[in-house]
C-alpha positions as CSV (number, residue, x, y, z in Angstrom):
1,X,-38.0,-1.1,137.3
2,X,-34.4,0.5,137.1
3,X,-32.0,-2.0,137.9
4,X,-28.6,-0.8,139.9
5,X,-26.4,-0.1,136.5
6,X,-29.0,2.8,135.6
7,X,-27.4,5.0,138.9
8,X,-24.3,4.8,137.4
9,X,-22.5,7.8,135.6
10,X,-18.1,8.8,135.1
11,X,-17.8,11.4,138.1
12,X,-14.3,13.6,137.2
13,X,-12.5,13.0,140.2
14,X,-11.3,16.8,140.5
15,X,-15.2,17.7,140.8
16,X,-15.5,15.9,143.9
17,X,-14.8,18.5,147.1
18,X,-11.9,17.7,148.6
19,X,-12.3,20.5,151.3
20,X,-15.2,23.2,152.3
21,X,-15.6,26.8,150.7
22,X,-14.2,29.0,153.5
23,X,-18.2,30.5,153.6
24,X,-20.9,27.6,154.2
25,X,-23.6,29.7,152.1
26,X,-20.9,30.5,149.0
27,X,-21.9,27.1,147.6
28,X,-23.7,26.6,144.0
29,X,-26.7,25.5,144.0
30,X,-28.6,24.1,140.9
31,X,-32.3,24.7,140.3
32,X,-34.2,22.2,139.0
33,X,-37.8,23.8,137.7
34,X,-39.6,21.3,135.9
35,X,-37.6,20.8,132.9
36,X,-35.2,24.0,133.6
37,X,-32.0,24.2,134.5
38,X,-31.0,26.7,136.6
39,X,-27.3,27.8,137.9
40,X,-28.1,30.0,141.2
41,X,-25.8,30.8,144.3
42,X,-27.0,28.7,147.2
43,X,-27.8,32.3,148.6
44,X,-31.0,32.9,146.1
45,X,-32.7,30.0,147.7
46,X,-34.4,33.4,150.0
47,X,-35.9,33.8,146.4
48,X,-37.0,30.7,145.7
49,X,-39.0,29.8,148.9
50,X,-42.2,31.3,150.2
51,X,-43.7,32.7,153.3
52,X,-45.4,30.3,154.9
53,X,-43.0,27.5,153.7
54,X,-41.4,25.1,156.0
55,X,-37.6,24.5,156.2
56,X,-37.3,21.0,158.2
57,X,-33.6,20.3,159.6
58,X,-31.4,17.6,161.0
59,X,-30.0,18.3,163.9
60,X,-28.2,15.4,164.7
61,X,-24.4,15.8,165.8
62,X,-21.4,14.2,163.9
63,X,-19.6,12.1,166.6
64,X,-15.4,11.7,167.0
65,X,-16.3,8.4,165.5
66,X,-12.9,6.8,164.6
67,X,-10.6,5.3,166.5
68,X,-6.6,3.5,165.9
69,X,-6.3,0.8,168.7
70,X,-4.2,-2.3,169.4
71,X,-5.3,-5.9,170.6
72,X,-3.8,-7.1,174.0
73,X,-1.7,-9.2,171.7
74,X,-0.3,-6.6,169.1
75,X,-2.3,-6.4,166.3
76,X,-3.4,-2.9,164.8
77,X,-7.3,-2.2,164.8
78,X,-9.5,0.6,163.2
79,X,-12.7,1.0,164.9
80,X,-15.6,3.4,163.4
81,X,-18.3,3.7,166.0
82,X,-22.1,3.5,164.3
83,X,-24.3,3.6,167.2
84,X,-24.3,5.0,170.6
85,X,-26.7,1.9,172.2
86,X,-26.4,3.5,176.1
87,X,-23.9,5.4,177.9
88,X,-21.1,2.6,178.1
89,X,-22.2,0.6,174.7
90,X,-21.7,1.1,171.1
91,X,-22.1,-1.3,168.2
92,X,-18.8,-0.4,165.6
93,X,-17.0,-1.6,162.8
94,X,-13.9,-3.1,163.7
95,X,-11.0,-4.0,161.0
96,X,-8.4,-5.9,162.2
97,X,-6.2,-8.9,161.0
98,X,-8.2,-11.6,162.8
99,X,-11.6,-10.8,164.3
100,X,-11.7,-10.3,167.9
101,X,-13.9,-12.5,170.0
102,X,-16.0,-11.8,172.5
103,X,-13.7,-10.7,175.8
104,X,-10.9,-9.2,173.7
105,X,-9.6,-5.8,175.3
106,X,-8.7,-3.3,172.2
107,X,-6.9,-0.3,173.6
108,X,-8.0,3.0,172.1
109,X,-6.1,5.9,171.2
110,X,-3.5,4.9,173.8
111,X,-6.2,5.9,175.9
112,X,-8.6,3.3,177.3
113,X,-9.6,-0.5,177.2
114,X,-12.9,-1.9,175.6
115,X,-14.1,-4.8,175.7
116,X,-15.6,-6.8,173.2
117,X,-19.4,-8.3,172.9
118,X,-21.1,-10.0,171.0
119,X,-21.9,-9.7,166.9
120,X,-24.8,-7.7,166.1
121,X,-24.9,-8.4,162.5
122,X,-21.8,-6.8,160.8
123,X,-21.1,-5.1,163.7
124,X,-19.3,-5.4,167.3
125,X,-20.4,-4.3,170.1
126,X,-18.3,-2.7,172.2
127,X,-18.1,-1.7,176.0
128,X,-16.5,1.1,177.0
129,X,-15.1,1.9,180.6
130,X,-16.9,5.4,180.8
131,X,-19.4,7.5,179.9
132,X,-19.3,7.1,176.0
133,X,-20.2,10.2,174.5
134,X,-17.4,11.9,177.0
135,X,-14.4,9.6,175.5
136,X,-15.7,9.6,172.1
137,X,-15.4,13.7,172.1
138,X,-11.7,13.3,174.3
139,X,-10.1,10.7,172.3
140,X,-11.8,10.2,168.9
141,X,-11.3,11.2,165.1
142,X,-13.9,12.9,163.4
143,X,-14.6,10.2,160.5
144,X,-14.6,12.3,157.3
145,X,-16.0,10.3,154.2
146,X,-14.1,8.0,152.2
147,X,-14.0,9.9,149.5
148,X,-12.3,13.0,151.0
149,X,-8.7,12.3,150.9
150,X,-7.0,14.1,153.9
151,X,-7.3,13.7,158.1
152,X,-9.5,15.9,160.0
153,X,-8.0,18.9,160.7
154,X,-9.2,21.7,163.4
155,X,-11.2,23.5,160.1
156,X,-13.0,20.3,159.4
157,X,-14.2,19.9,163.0
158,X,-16.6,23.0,162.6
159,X,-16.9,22.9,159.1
160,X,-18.5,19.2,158.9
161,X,-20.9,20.1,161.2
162,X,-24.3,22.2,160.8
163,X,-24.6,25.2,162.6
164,X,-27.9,24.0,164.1
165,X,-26.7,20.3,165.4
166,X,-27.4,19.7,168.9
167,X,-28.3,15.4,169.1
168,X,-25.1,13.8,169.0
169,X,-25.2,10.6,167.1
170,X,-24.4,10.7,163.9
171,X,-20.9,9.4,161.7
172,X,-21.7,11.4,158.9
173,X,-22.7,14.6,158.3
174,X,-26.4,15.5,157.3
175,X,-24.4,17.3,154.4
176,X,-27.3,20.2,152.6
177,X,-26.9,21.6,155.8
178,X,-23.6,22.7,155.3
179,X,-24.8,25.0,153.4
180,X,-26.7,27.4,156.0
181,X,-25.1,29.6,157.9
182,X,-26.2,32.4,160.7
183,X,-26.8,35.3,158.4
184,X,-28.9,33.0,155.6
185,X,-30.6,31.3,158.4
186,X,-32.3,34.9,159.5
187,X,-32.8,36.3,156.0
188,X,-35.0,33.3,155.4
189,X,-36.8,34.1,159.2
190,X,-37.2,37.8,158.2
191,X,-38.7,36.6,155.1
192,X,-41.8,34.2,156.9
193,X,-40.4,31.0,156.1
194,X,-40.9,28.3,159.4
195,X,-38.0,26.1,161.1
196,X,-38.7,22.5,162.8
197,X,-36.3,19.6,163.3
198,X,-36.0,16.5,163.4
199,X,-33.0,14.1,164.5
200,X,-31.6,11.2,162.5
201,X,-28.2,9.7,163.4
202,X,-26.9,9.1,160.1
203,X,-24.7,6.0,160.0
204,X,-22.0,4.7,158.0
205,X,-24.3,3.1,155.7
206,X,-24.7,5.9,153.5
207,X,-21.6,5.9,151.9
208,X,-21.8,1.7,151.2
209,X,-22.8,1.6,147.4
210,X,-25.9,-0.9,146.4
211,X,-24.2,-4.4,144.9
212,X,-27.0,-6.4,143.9
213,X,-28.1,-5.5,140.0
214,X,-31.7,-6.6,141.3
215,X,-32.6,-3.7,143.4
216,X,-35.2,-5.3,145.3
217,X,-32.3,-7.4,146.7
218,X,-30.6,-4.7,148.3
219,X,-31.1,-4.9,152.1
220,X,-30.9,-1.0,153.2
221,X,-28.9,0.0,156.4
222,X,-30.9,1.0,159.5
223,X,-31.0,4.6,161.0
224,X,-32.5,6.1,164.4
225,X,-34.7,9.0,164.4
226,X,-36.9,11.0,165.7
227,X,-40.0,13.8,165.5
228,X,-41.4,15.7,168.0
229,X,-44.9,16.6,168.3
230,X,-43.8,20.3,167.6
231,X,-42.6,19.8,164.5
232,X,-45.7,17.4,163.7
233,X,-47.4,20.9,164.2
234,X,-45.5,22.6,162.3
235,X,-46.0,20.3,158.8
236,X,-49.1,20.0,159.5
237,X,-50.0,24.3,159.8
238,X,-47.7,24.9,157.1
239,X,-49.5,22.2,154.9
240,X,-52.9,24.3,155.9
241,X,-51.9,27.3,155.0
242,X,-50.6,26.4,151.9
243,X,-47.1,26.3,152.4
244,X,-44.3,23.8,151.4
245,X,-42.6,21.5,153.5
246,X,-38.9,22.0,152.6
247,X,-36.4,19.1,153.6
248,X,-33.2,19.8,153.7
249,X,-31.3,16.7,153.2
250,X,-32.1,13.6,152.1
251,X,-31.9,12.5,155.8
252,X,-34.7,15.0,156.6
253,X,-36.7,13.3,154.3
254,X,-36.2,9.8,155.2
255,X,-37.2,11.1,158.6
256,X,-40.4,12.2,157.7
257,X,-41.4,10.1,154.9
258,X,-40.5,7.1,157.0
259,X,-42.6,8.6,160.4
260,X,-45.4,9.2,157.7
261,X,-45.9,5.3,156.2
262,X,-49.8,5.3,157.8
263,X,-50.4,8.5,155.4
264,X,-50.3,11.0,158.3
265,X,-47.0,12.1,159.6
266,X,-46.7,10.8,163.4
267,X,-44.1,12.2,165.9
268,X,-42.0,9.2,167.7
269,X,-39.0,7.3,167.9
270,X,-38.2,4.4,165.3
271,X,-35.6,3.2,163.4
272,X,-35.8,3.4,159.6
273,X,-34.7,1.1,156.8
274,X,-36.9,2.6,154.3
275,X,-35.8,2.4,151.0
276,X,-37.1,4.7,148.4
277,X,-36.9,4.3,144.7
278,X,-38.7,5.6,141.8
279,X,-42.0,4.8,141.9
280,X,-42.6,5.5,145.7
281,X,-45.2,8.2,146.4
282,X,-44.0,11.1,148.7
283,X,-46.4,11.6,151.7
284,X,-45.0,14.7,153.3
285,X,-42.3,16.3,151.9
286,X,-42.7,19.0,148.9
287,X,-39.4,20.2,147.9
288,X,-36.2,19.1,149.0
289,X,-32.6,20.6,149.2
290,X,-29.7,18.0,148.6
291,X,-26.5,17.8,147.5
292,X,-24.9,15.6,144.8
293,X,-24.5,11.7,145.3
294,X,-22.4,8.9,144.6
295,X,-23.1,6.5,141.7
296,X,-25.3,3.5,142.5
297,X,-26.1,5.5,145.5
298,X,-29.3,4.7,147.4
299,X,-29.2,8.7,147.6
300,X,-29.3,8.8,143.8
301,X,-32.1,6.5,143.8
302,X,-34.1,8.5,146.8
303,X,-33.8,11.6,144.2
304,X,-34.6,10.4,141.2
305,X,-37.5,8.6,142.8
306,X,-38.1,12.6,144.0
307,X,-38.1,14.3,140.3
308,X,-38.0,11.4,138.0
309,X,-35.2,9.2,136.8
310,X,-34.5,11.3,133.6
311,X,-34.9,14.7,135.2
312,X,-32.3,13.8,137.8
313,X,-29.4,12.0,134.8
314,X,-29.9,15.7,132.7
315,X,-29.2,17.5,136.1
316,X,-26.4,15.7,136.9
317,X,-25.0,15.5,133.3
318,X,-25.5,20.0,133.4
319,X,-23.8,19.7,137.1
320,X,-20.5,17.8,135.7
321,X,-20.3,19.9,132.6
322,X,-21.0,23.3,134.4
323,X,-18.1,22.1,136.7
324,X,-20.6,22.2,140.4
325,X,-18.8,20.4,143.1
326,X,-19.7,17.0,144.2
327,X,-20.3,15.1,147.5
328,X,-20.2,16.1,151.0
329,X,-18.3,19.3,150.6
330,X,-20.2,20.2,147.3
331,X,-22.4,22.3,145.8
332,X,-26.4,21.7,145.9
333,X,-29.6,21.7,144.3
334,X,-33.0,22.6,144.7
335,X,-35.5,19.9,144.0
336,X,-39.5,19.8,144.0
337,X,-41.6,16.5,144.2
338,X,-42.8,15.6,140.6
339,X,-46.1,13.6,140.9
């Protein structure tokens, strides 16, 4: 059993992207084939998928999630919205000088009150005077990573988004999809390879590093997603005929894997806390296409837990000396599961 220091390695901060490659599919995209190595253009992944394989998306939408407010009595507040709960709730992160109690109006974006409910854990829930997907587009900030070092600008709006998102939900970007554009999208249709979807609202979670050295202490953050019976279908022809199931992202994965705990992948609803380390056997997904993570990352973990421990350090020790760009706005690779 890995303990938490093992997913740590010296990251150069110039290699991680600080902005998007003015064409989504111009990314790198490293090619790990068994023990090999591979330094491709994200375009060749035509070349390295099959007819008959399955390309499964995440089509959830990045929300205008940040907000800069003030208290009824002055004081400054930041408030990062995690989950949509109905159409006038949220639960959020709120920073602010003093906690706010339950009843406190917080006025957002010199635009409207909320009030605030009670704790759910260590977030607040929020209530919002309107229809909260409406003000959140009107009056909100897209929240870039913390990692990526400038405001949101009009470039980031479509850039930090897939092509194919449609569910709004998410705070973060389901980021291997940045990657796919219009024209790649139909060169891999021309060439027989299947789409299906499936939606997980990726929360804030993802970026918060693992602190306990004891893995099996880490409590992992909850998610929302779902699978329709269509896309049920759709593993399940592919997998008849042969064919790969393809995630792309590491949300995609957690998605099915997490919808497929009884051994059989089930369409639904759920939330998922499923945490997968090495040593966790893959019940759906084949290959998988994901971008670099951040040390001590449950991501890193997910991955290595995907190709094996070692294969993944070598990978990411070739990424950082062949200069590939890291995080959200990187470069990717091209994994396949490693019984």
């Amino acid at each position: 059993m890995h303990s938490l220091s093992d997913y740590d390695f010296d990251l150069p901060p110039e290699l991680i992207a600080q902005t998007p490659l003015s064409e989504r599919s111009a990314s790198r995209l490293l090619h790990v084939d068994g023990e090999q190595l591979i330094d491709r253009q994200f375009t060749d992944i035509v070349d390295l998928l099959n007819a008959g394989d399955l390309l499964v998306f995440n089509d959830t939408r990045v929300l205008k999630a940040r907000f800069f407010g003030i208290k009824e009595t002055g004081g400054k507040v930041e408030v990062l919205v995690e989950r949509v709960v109905d159409d006038r709730t949220v639960h959020a992160q709120v920073r602010a000088s003093k906690s706010p109690p339950p009843g406190t109006r917080i006025r957002l974006a010199e635009a409207f009150d909320v009030v605030v409910g009670e704790r759910v854990g260590e977030f607040y829930t929020l209530v919002f005077p309107g229809d909260v997907f409406e003000l959140i587009e009107a009056h909100g900030r897209l929240p870039l990573p913390p990692y990526i070092e400038h405001d949101a600008d009009a470039f980031d709006e479509t850039r930090y988004q897939t092509v194919y998102a449609k569910h709004a939900g998410a705070v973060a970007a389901p980021t291997a999809g940045l990657h796919f554009d219009q024209a790649l999208l139909e060169r891999l249709r021309q060439k027989g390879i299947g789409f299906a979807y499936v939606t997980l609202h990726v929360g804030a979670g993802t970026f918060q590093p693992v602190r306990s050295e004891n893995l099996a202490e880490h409590k992992m953050h909850s998610e929302w997603y779902t699978i329709s019976e269509a896309t049920v279908d759709a593993v399940q022809a592919a997998k008849a005929a042969g064919g790969k199931v393809v995630a792309v992202g590491t949300t995609s994965l957690r998605a099915l894997e997490s919808a497929s705990q009884s051994g059989v992948l089930q369409s639904g609803s759920a939330d998922t806390a499923l945490f997968i380390t090495p040593g966790y056997a893959f019940k759906t997904v084949d290959r998988l296409v994901t971008n670099f993570h951040l040390p001590k990352s449950t991501l890193l973990m997910l991955v290595s837990a995907f190709v094996g421990y070692e294969r993944i350090r070598s990978a990411y020790a070739h990424a950082i000396a062949q200069r590939y760009r890291f995080f959200s706005y990187g470069d990717a690779m091209l994994l396949t599961y490693n019984v």
